[in-house]
MARNU-264557 format. One record per residue (C-alpha): residue number from 1; x, y, z; residue in one letter. Coordinates in nm, 4 decimals, always signed. Layout:
REM residues N
k px py pz r
NUM X Y Z A
...
END
This chain:
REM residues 388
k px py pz r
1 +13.3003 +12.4639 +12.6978 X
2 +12.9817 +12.2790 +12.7613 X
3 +12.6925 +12.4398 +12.8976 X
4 +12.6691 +12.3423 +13.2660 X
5 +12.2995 +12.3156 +13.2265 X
6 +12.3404 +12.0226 +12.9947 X
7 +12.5678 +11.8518 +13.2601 X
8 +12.3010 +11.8955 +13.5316 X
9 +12.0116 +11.7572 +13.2776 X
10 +12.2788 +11.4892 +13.1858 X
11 +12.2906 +11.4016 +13.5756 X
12 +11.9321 +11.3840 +13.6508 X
13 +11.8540 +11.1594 +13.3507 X
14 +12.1042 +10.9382 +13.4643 X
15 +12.1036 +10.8853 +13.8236 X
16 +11.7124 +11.0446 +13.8932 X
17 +11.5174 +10.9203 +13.5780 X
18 +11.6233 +10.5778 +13.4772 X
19 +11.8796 +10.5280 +13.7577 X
20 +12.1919 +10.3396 +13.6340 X
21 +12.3312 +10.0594 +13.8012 X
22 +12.6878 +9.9238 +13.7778 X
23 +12.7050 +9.6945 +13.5274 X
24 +12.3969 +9.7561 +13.2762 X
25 +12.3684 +9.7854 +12.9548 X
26 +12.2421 +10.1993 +12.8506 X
27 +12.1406 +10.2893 +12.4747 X
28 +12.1900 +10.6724 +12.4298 X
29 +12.0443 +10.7962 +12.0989 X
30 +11.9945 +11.1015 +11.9237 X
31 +12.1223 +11.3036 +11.6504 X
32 +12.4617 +11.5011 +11.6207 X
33 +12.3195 +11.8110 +11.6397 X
34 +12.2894 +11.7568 +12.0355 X
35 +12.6226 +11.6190 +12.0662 X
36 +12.7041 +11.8318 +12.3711 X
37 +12.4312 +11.6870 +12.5992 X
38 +12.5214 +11.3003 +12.3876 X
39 +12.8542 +11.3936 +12.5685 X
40 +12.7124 +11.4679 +12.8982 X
41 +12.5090 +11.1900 +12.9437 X
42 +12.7997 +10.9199 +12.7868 X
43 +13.0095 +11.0491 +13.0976 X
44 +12.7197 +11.0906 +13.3560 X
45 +12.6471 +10.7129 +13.2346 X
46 +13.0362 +10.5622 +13.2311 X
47 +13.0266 +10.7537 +13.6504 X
48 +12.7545 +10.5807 +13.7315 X
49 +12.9227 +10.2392 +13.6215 X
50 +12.6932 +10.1886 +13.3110 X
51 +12.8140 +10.0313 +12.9236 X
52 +12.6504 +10.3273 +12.7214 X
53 +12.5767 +10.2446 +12.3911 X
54 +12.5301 +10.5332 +12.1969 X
55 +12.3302 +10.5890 +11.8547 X
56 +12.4488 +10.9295 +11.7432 X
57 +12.1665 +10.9808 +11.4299 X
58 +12.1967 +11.2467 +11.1016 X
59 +11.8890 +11.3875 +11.0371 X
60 +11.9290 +11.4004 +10.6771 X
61 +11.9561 +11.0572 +10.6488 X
62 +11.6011 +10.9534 +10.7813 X
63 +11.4697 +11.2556 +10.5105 X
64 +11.6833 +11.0237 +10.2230 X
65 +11.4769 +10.7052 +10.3844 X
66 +11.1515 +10.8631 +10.3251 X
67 +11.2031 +10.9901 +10.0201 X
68 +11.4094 +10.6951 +9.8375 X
69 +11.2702 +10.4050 +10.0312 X
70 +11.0724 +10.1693 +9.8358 X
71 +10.7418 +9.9901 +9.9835 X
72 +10.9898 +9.6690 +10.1270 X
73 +11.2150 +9.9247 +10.2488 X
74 +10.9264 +10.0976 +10.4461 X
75 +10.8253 +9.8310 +10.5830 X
76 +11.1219 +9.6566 +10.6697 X
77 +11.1831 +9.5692 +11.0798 X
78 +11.5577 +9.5768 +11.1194 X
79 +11.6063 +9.2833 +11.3486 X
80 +11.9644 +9.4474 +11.5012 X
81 +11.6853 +9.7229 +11.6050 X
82 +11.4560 +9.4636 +11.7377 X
83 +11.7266 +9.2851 +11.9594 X
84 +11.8630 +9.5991 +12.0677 X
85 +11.5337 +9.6752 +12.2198 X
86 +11.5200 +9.3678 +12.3571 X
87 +11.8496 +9.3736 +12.5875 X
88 +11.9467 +9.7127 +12.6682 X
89 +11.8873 +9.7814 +13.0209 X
90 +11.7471 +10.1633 +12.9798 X
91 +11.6983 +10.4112 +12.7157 X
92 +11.7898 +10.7917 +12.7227 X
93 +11.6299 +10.9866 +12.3743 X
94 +11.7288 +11.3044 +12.3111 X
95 +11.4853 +11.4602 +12.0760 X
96 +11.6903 +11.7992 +11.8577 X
97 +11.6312 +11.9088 +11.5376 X
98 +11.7994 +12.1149 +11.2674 X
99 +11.5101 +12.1199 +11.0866 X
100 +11.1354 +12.0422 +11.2509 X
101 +10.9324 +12.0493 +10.9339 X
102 +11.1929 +11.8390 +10.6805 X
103 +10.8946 +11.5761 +10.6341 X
104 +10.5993 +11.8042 +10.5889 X
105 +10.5953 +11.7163 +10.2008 X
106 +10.6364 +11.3335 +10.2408 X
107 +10.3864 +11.1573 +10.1154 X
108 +10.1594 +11.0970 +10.4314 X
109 +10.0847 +10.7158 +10.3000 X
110 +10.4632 +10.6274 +10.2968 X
111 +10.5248 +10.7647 +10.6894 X
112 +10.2591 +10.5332 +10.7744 X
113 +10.4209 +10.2405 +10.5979 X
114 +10.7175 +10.3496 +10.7934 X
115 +10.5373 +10.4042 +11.1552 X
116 +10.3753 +10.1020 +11.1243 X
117 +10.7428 +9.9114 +11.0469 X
118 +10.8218 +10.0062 +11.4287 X
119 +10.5291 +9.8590 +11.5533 X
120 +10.6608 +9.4930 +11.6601 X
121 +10.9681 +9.7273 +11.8376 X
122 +10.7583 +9.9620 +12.0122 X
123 +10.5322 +9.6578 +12.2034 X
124 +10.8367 +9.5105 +12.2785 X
125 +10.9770 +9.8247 +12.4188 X
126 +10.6005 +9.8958 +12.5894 X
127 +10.5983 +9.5718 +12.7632 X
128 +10.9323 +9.6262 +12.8989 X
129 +10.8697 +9.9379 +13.0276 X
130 +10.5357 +9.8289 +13.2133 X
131 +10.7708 +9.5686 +13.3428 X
132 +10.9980 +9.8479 +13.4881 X
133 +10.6769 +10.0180 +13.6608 X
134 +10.4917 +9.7372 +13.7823 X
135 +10.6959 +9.3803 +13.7523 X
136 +10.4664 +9.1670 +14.0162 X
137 +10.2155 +9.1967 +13.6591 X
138 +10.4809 +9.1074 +13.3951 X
139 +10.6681 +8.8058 +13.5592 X
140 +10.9430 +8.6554 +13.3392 X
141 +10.9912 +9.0294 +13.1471 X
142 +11.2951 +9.1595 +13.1882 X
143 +11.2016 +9.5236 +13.3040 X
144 +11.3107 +9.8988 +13.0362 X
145 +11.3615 +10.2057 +13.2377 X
146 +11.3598 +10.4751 +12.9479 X
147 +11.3508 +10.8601 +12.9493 X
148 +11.3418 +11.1132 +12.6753 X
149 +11.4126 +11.4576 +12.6516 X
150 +11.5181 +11.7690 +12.4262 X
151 +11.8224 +11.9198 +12.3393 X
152 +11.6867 +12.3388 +12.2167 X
153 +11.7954 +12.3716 +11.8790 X
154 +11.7697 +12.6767 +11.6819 X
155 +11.4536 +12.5413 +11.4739 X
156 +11.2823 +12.4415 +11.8366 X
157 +11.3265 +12.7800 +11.9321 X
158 +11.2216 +12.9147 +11.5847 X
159 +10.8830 +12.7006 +11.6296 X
160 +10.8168 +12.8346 +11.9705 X
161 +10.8808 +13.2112 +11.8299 X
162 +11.1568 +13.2600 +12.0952 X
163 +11.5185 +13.3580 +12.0437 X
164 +11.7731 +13.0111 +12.1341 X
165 +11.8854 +13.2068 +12.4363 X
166 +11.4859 +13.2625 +12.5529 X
167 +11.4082 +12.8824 +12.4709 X
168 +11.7125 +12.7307 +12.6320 X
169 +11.5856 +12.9210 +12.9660 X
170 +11.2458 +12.8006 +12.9087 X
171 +11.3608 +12.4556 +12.8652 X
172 +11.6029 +12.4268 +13.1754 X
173 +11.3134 +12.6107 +13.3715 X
174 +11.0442 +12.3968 +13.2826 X
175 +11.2218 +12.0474 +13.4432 X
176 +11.3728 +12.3182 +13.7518 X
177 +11.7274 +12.3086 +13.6508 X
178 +11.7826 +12.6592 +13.6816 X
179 +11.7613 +12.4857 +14.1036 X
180 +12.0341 +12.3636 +14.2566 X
181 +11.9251 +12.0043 +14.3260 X
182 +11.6440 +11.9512 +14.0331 X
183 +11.5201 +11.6174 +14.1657 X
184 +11.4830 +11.6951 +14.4932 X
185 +11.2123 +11.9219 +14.3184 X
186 +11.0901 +11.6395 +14.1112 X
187 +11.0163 +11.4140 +14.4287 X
188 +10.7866 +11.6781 +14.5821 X
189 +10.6119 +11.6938 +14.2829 X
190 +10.5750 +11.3345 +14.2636 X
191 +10.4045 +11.3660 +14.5825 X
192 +10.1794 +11.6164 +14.5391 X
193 +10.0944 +11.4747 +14.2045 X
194 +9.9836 +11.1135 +14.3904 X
195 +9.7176 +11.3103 +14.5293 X
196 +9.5211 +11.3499 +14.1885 X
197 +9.6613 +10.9607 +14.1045 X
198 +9.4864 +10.8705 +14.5004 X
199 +9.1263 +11.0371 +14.3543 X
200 +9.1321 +10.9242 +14.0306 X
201 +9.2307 +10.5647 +14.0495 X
202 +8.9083 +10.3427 +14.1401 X
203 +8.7260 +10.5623 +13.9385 X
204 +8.4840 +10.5155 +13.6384 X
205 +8.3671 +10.7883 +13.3831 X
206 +8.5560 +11.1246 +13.3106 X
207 +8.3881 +11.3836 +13.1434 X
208 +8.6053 +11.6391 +12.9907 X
209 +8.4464 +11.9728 +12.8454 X
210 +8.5369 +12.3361 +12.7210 X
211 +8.3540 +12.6395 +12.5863 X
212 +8.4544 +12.5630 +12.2128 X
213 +8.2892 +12.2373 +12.1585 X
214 +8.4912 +11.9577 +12.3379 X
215 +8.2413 +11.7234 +12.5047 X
216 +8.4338 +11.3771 +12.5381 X
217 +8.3577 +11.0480 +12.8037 X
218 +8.6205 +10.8372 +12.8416 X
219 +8.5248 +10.5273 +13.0685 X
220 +8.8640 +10.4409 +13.2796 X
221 +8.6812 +10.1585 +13.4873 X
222 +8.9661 +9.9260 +13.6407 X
223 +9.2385 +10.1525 +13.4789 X
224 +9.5050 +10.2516 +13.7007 X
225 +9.6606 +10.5959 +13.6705 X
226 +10.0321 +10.6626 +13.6679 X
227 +10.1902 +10.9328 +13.8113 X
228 +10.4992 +11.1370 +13.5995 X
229 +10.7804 +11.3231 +13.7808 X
230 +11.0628 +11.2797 +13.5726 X
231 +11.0880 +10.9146 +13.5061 X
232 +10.9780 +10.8825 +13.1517 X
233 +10.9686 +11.2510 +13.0200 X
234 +11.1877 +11.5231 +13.1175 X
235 +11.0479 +11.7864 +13.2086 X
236 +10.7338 +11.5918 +13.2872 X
237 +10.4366 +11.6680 +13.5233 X
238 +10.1166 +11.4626 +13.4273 X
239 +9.9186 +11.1892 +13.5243 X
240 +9.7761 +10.9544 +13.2732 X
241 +9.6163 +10.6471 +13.2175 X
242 +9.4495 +10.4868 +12.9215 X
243 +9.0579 +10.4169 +12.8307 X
244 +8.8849 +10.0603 +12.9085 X
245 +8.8544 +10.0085 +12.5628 X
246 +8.6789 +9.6211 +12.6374 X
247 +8.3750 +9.7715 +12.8376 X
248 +8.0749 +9.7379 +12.6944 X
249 +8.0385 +10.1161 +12.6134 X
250 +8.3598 +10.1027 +12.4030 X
251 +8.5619 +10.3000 +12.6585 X
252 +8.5637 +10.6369 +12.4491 X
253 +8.2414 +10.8215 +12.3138 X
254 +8.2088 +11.1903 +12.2204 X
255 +8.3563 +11.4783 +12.0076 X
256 +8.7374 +11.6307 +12.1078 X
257 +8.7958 +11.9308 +11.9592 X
258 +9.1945 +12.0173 +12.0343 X
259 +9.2874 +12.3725 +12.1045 X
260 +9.6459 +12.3710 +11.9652 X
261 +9.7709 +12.2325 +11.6181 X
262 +9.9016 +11.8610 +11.6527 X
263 +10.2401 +11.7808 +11.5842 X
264 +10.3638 +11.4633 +11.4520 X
265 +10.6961 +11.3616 +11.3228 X
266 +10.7199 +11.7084 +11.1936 X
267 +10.3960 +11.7554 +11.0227 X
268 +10.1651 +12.0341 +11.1847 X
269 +9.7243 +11.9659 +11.1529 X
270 +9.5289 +12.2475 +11.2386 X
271 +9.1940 +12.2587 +11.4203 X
272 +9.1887 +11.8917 +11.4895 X
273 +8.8596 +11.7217 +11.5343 X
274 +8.7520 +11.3746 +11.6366 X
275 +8.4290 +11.2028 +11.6990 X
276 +8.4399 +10.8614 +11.8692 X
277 +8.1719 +10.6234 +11.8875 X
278 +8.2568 +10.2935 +12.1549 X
279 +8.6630 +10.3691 +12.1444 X
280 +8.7674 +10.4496 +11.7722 X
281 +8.7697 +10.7430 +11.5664 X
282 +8.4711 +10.7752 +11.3364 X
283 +8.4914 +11.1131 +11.1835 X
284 +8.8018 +11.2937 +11.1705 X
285 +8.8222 +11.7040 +11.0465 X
286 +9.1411 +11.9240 +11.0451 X
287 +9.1309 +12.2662 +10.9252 X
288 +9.5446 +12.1946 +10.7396 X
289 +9.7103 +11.8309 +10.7078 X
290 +9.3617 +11.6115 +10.7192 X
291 +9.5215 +11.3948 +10.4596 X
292 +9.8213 +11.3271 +10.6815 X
293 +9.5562 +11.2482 +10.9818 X
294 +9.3743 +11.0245 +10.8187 X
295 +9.6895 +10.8263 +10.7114 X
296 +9.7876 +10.8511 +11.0675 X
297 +9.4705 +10.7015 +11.1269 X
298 +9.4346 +10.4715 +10.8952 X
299 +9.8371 +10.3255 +10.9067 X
300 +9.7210 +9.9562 +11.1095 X
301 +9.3535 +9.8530 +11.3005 X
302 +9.4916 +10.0365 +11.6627 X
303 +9.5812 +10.3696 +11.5421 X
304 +9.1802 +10.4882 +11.5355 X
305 +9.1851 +10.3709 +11.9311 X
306 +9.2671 +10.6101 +12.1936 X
307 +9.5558 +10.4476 +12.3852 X
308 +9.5817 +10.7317 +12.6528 X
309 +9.3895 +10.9793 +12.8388 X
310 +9.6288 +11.3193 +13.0912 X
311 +9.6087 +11.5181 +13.2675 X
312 +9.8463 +11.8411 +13.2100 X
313 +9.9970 +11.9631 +13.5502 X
314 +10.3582 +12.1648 +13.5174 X
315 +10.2387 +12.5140 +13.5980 X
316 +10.5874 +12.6169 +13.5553 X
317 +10.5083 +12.5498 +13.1299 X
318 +10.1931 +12.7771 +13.0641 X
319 +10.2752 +12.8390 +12.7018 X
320 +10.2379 +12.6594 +12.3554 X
321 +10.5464 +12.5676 +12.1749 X
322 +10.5008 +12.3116 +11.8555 X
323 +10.6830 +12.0363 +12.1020 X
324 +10.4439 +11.7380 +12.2515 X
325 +10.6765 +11.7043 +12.5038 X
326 +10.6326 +12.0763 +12.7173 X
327 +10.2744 +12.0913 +12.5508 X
328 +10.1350 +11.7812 +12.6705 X
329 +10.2603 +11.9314 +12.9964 X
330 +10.1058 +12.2254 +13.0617 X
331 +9.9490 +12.2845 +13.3559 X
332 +9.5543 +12.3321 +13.3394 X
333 +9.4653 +12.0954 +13.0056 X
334 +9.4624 +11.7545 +12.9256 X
335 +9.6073 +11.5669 +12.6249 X
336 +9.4852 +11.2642 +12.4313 X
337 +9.6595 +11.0331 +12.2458 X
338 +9.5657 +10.7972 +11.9631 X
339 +9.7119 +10.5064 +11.9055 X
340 +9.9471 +10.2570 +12.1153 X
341 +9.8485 +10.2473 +12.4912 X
342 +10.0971 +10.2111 +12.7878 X
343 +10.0337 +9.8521 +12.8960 X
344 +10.0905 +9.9413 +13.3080 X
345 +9.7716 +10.1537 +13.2576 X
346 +9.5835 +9.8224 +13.1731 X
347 +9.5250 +9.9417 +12.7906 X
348 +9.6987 +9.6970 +12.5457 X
349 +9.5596 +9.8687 +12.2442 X
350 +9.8189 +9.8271 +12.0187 X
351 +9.9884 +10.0489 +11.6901 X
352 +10.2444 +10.1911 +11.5226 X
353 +10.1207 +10.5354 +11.6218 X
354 +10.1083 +10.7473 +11.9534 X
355 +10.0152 +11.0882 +11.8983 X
356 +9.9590 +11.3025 +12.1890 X
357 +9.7055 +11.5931 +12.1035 X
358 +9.6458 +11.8942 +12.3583 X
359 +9.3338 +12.0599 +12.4707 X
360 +9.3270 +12.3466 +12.6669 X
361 +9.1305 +12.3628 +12.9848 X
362 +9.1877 +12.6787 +13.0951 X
363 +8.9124 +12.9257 +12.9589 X
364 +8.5480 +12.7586 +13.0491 X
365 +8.6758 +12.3369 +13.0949 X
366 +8.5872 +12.0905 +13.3397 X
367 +8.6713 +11.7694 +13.4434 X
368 +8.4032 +11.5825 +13.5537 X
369 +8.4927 +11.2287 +13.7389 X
370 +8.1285 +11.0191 +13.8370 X
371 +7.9572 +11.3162 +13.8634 X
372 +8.1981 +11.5515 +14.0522 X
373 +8.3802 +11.8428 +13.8695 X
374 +8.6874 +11.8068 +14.0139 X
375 +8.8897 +12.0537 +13.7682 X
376 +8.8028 +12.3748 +13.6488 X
377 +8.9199 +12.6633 +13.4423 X
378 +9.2573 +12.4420 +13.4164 X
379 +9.2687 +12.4432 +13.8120 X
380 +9.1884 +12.1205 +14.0489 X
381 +8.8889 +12.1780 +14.2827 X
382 +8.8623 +11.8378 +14.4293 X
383 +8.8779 +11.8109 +14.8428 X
384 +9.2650 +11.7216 +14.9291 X
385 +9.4400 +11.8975 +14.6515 X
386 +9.6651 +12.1545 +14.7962 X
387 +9.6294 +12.4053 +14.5110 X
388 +9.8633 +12.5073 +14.2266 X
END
């Protein structure tokens, strides 16, 4: 018997996050491993009146790719993957592993080949999705609602140091589901988050700073900040928007030093620490996996861009777990991400790569927005925020 937890997640990805109409056209993918919530949300989509189409993966096979693919291979763009992309209606991911670290001795040069093979299908899938969030700016693009989540597997709970049991409560607690209506919760967090979206769009400069070195302006002049609730992510709770990388100072200047080791298609780096000088990475240091960040870096001409600048704000995740998608999250620091930008934010940097990496605001950090500190210690302090 299923877990009845999955069956409310399956519900509010359905009919809260992407919202299924009669008659469209849903891709469902992830692997087998999270076949009970695959289930869930095939039947919460089929009640809703949707055509899933589901992509059931085996994570052993995309090991076999990276490790027997030649150079073509790598860099091959499927176009059944490429037209998929281009008429499904919305997107559900479900992100579970058997095993989180069954890259970490891949060559880093060949994942690179391969992340920058999905390029042409991730701006396609970009553009759509800005569609979805703001269509009067993308006339004549037929609009993507996506949202991805995480199905706790025994080696996510094994990389967060909790027991399955202690993660799967930590996971179903961090998007509320442990509530009985989940996205009623989400909608009053969407509204208290607008108030930090309110301040911040219209804004220029933001300043972000901590105790252990971190001392990075990004310039977000005629960016406009989005606010996430459960749309895109779930469990979500940020805001975010992405650097003017076409002012005249670059958009991005100053050193980031990131607080917790950066995770990327299963491949920890340590002590992570970049230097930007007008919008692209200049120097780049990591304590464990620099080679790997470099070819990150170096995999096509956007990936040394930032593409996004967040804002952490789920209070109800206050601990780091190896997973981008609860650490990005947590309440009281804000994340980075090199790479591809979200094109609704008005950044159209594009790549192959988007890696979100996390810096911790809580002990000694500020946010400083034209002049005002208007976050500190991991807590907002500007006038109209209603507290944590």
């Amino acid at each position: 018997m299923r877990d009845q937890r999955l069956d409310k997640l399956a519900d509010v990805l359905v009919n809260y996050s992407v919202k299924v109409q009669p008659g469209q056209l849903i891709r469902i993918n992830g692997d087998q491993v999270g076949a009970d919530l695959l289930e869930a949300i095939y039947e919460a989509v089929l009640k809703a009146g949707g055509h899933p189409l589901l992509r059931c993966g085996v994570e052993s096979c995309q090991d076999i790719f990276l490790q027997c693919a030649d150079e073509d291979q790598l860099q091959y763009v499927n176009p059944v993957n490429v037209a998929e992309v281009e008429h499904i209606d919305a997107s559900i991911g479900l992100w579970a592993d058997n095993n989180t670290k069954s890259a970490t001795r891949v060559d880093p040069k060949r994942s690179g080949l391969a992340s920058s093979a999905r390029k042409p299908i991730f701006e396609t899938f970009m553009k759509r999705a800005a569609a979805a969030e703001f269509p009067d700016q993308y006339p004549g693009v037929k609009p993507l609602k996506w949202v991805g989540t995480l199905y706790p597997t025994q080696a996510s709970a094994q990389d967060a140091e909790r027991s399955l049991r202690e993660y799967e409560d930590f996971v179903f607690k961090a998007g509320y589901l442990d509530h009985d209506n989940p996205a009623e919760i989400w909608e009053q967090i969407r509204e208290k988050q607008q108030r930090v979206v309110d301040y911040l769009n219209g804004k220029s400069l933001i300043h972000f700073q901590t105790t252990s070195g971190t001392d990075l302006t990004v310039n977000v002049d005629g960016m406009t900040w989005i606010n996430c609730a459960g749309e895109s992510n779930f469990p979500d709770g940020e805001v975010f928007t992405g650097p003017n990388l076409k002012h005249a100072d670059g958009g991005v200047n100053g050193v980031v030093k990131y607080t917790f080791p950066a995770v990327h298609n299963g491949r920890e780096v340590h002590d992570i620490e970049l230097t930007f000088e007008a919008g692209r990475v200049v120097d780049a240091k990591a304590s464990k996996g620099l080679d790997f960040l470099i070819a990150m870096l170096d995999q096509d001409e956007g990936a040394r861009s930032l593409g996004e600048i967040a804002v952490g704000t789920n209070y109800q995740v206050t601990e780091y777990t190896k997973n981008t998608l609860f650490d990005e999250k947590i309440g009281g620091t804000f994340h980075a991400a090199v790479g591809a930008g979200y094109p609704e934010t008005g950044n159209d940097n594009q790549s192959g790569l988007h890696w979100d990496m996390v810096c911790d605001l809580r002990t000694g950090g500020t946010i400083t927005v034209d002049g005002e500190v208007i976050s500190r210690d991991g807590k907002f302090v500007f006038d109209g925020w209603p507290g944590n």
